[in-house]
C-alpha positions as CSV (number, residue, x, y, z in Angstrom):
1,X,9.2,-29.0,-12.1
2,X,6.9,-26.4,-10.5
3,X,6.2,-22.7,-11.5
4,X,4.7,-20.2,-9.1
5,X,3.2,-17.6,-11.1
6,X,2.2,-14.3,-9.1
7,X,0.8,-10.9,-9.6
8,X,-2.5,-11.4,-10.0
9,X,-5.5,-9.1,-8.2
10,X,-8.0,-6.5,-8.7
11,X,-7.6,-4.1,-11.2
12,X,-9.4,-1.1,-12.5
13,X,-10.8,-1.5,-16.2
14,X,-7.9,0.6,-18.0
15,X,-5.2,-0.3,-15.1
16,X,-2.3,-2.2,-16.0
17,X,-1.0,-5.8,-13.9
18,X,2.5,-7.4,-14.5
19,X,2.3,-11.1,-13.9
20,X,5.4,-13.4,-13.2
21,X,6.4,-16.8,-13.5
22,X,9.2,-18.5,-12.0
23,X,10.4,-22.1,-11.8
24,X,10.5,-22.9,-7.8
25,X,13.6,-23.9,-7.5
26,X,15.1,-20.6,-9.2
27,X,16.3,-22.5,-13.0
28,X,16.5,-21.0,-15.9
29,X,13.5,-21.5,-18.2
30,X,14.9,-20.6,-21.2
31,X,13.3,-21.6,-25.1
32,X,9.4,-21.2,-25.3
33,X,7.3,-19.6,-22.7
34,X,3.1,-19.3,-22.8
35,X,0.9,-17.2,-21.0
36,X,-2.5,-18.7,-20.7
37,X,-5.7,-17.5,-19.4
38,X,-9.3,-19.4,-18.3
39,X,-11.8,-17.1,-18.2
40,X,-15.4,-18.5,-16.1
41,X,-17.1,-20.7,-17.6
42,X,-14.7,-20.5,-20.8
43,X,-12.4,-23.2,-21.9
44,X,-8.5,-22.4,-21.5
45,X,-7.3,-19.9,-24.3
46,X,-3.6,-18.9,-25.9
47,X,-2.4,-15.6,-24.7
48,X,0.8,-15.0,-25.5
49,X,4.0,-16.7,-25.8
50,X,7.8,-16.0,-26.0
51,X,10.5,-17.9,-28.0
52,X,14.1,-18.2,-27.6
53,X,15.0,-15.9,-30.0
54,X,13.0,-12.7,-28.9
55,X,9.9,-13.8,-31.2
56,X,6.6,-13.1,-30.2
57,X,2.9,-13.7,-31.0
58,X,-0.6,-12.7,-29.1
59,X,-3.8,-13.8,-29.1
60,X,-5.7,-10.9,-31.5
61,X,-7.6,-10.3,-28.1
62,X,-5.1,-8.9,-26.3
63,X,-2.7,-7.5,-28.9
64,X,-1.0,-3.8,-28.1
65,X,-1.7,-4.3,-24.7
66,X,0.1,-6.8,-23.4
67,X,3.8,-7.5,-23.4
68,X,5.6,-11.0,-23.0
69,X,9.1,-11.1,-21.7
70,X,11.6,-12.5,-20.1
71,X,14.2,-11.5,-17.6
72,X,18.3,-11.7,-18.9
73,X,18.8,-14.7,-16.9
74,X,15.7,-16.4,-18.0
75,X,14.5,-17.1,-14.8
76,X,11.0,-15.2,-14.8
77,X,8.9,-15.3,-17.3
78,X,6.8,-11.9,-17.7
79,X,2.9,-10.6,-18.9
80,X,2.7,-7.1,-18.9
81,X,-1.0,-6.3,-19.5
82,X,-2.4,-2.8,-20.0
83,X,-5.8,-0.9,-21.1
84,X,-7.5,-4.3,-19.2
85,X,-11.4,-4.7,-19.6
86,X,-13.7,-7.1,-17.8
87,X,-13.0,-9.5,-20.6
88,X,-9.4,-10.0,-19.3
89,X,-10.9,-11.4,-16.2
90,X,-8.8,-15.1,-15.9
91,X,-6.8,-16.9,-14.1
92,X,-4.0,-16.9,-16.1
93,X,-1.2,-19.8,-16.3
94,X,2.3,-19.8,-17.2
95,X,3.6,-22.6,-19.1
96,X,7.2,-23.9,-19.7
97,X,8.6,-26.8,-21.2
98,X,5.3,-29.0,-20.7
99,X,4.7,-27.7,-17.2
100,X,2.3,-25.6,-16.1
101,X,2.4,-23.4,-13.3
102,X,-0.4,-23.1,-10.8
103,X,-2.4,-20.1,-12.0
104,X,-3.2,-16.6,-10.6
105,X,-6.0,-15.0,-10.5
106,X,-6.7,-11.3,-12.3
107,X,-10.6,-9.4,-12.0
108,X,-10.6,-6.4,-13.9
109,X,-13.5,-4.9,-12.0
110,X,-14.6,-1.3,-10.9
């Protein structure tokens, strides 16, 4: 199994990024999704994650500002981030069933 995640860049402190994560050959990744983040220098930290019911939970950093979805036929796994800060700089990994995907990278920088 292999997940590309994508969306990552620079961003203005306030802008807003959407990242995505897909398995590579196009499966459904349905049940429990994570969003991840390593920040430099920082050891890898929880950011969100998405069950198979519609539940969600957020790391207290980045709650009300980012959004963890999925697409209806569970094939892309979504991080909506808004109102991002310097502190938000990561790469940030999606995670499915035990797999990680490859990480992409998002500076929040003016």
């Amino acid at each position: 199994v292999q997940l590309q995640a994508s969306g990552g860049g620079l961003v203005q402190p306030g802008g807003s990024l959407t990242l995505s994560c897909s398995h590579s050959e196009g499966a459904k990744m349905p049940g429990y999704g994570y969003w991840h983040r390593q920040r430099l220098g920082k050891d890898r930290e929880f950011v969100a994650m998405l069950g198979s019911t519609g539940n969600t939970n957020y790391a207290d950093s980045v709650k009300g500002r980012f959004t963890v979805s999925r697409d209806i036929a569970e094939t892309t796994l979504y991080l909506e981030m808004k109102d991002l800060t310097p502190d938000d700089t990561a790469v940030y990994y999606c995670k499915w069933s035990g797999h990680w995907g490859q990480g992409t990278l998002v500076t929040v920088s003016s």
